[in-house]
N, C-alpha and C positions, 0 to 999 in steps of 0.2 A: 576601475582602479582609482578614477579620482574622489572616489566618494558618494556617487550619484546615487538615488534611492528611486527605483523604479517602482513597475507594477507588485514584483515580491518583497519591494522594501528592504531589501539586503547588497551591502557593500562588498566588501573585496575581501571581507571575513564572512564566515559562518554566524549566526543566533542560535545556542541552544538553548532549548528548556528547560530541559530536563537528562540522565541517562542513569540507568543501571541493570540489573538483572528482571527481565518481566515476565512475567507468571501468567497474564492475561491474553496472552497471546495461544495461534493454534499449538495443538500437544508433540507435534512432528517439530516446533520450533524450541521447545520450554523445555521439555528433556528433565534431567532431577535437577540442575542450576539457572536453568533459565536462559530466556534469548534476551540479548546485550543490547537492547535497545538506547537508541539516539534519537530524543525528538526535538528537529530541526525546528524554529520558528520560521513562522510564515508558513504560502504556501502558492501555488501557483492558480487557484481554485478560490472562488467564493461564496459558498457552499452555504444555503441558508438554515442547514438543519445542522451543520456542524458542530460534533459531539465535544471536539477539541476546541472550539472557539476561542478562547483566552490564550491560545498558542499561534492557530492559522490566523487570526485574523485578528487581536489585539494586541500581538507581539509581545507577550508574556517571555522572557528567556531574556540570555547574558552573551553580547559577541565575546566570541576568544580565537586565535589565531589557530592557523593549520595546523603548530608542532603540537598546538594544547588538543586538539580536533584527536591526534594522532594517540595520544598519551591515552586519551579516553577511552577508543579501542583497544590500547595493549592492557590498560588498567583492568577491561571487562573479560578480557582473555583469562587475565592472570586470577580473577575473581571466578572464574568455572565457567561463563556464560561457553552456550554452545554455536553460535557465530553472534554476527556486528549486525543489529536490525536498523538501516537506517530510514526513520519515517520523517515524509516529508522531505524528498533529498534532492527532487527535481531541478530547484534552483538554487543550488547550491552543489550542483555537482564537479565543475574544477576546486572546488577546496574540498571535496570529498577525494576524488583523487589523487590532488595534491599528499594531503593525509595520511593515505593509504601508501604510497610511494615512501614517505616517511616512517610508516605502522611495519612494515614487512621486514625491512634489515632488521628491527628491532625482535623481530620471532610472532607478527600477523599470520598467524596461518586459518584462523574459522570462517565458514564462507562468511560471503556478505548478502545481503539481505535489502535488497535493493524494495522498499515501502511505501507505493506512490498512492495517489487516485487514479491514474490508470490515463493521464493527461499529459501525453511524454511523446515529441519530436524523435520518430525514424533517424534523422542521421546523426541526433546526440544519444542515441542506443546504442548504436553502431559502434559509437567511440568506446563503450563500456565492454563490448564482445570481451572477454576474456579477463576481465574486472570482477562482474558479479558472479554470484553461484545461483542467487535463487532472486528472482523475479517473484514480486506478490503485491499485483495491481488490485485495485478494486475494479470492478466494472459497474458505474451507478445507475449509468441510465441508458437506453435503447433508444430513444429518443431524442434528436437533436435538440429538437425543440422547448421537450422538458429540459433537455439540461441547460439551455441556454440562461431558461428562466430559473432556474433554481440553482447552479452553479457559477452563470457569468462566463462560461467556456463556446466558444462557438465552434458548432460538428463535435460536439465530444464523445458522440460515440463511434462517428468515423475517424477518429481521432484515435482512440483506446484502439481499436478494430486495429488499426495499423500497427500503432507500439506492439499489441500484446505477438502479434503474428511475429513481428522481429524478436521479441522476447523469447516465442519458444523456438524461433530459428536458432537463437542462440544457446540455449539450452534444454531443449527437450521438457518431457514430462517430469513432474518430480521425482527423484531419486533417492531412497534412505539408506541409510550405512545400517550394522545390523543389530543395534540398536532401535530403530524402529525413527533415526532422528534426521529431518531433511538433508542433504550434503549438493545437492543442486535438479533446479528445472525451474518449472511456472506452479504457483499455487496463485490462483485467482480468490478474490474475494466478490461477494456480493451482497450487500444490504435489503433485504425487502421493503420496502416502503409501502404505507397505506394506500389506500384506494387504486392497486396496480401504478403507481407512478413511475416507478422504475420499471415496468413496462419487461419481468422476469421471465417470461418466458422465451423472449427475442433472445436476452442476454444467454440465457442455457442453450439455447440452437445453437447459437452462435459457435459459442464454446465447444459444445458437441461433434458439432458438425465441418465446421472452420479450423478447426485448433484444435482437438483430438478429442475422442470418446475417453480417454483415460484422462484428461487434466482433472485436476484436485480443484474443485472449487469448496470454498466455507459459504453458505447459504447462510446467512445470519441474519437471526430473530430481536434482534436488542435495539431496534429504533425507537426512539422517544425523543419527544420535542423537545427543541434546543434552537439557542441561539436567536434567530429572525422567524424561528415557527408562527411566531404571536400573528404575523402578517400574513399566512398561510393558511386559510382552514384548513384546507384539505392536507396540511401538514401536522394540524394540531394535535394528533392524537397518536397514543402507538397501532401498532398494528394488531391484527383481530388473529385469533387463532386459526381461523378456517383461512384467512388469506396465507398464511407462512404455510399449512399443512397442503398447499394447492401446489405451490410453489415446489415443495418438497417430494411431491407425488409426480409433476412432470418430469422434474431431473430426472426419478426412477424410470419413467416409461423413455425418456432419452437413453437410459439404461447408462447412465454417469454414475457407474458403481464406487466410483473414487471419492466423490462428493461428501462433505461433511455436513451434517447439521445438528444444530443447534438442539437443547432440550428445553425444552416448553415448561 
């Protein structure tokens, strides 16, 4: 509150980027108007392949206060989106509720859309129980170790492991209205990375077998070098068709019939 700028680089206001109706997102989100995306600056991750770079980690975006935070969401309401996607929300989650406490008397009623990399403290979850509708973590890596090196997160996948378990404690497997459009659960995300680095097999057991045979994971094919790759070979390049269609064929024999994937 006095101003201080930590590891996330954010004061006792919110940074945003950017927000409005997005199209790019999965199709249980987008609906015919779109999910009401918020992209928060900064991020709690140092991510050297990061797609967003210019936002997580060059601080691209404008602070504004909670009541403006607020307006943002009733403004994307009143524009059709089908809930509040908020990405990047990790640290900056008291001015997100704050926000939201202000968003509601005003007529907030679309879920929320809680957008992380899947690097999120058990007993600041807890506090969200009955806040969020839909959880939709990434899961990057299996691998401590990879992530360590490549995200700057230490345990990151004992880390996510835990969030995502209280995630779907708190709200179950995804659920659609009938429509066909989320209204609350877990939707996981997962990036394939070249040469196994993300280590996707671990993560779909996981999932499978930990967290339900029914979660909704996105298996997604769209990696391409970004940001700090240049110092990376083994980052350098996108990934290979036979490496995503491996990936894709395990989920099935896991029999994660919910699973989306990407088209080639």
């Amino acid at each position: 509150m006095a101003g201080e700028r930590g590891f996330c680089r954010t004061g006792s206001n919110p940074v945003v980027a950017s927000y409005g109706p997005h199209f790019g997102e999965e199709s249980v989100l987008v609906g015919s108007k779109g999910s009401g995306t918020i992209f928060f600056t900064y991020c709690v991750m140092r991510c050297v392949f990061c797609q967003n770079f210019e936002i997580s980690q060059l601080g691209e975006g404008e602070e504004i206060t909670t009541e403006a935070l607020a307006d943002i969401m009733i403004s994307l309401q009143r524009r059709g989106c089908h809930n509040i996607n908020l990405v990047s929300p990790t640290h900056v989650i008291p001015m997100i509720v704050e926000a939201v406490c202000l968003a509601v008397p005003k007529g907030l009623a679309v879920p929320l859309v809680y957008n992380t990399g899947g690097y999120e403290d058990v007993a600041t979850l807890k506090l969200l129980d009955g806040i969020i509708d839909i959880y939709m973590p990434d899961v990057k890596f299996a691998d401590n170790q990879k992530a360590r090196k490549y995200t700057g997160c230490r345990s990151y996948f004992d880390v996510a492991k835990a969030a995502i378990r209280e995630m779907h404690r708190q709200v179950g497997d995804l659920r659609f209205d009938s429509q066909g459009l989320a209204v609350k659960g877990l939707l996981v995300r997962h990036l394939v990375l070249p040469n196994n680095l993300a280590d996707s097999e671990a993560v779909l057991k996981f999932l499978a077998e930990d967290i339900s045979p029914n979660t909704v994971v996105n298996i997604m094919a769209q990696y391409h070098p970004a940001y700090r790759t240049s110092h990376y070979p083994e980052l350098a390049r996108r990934i290979r068709r036979e490496e995503y269609a491996h990936v894709v064929e395990f989920a099935r024999a896991l029999r994660m019939d919910r699973a989306m994937f990407s088209l080639w």
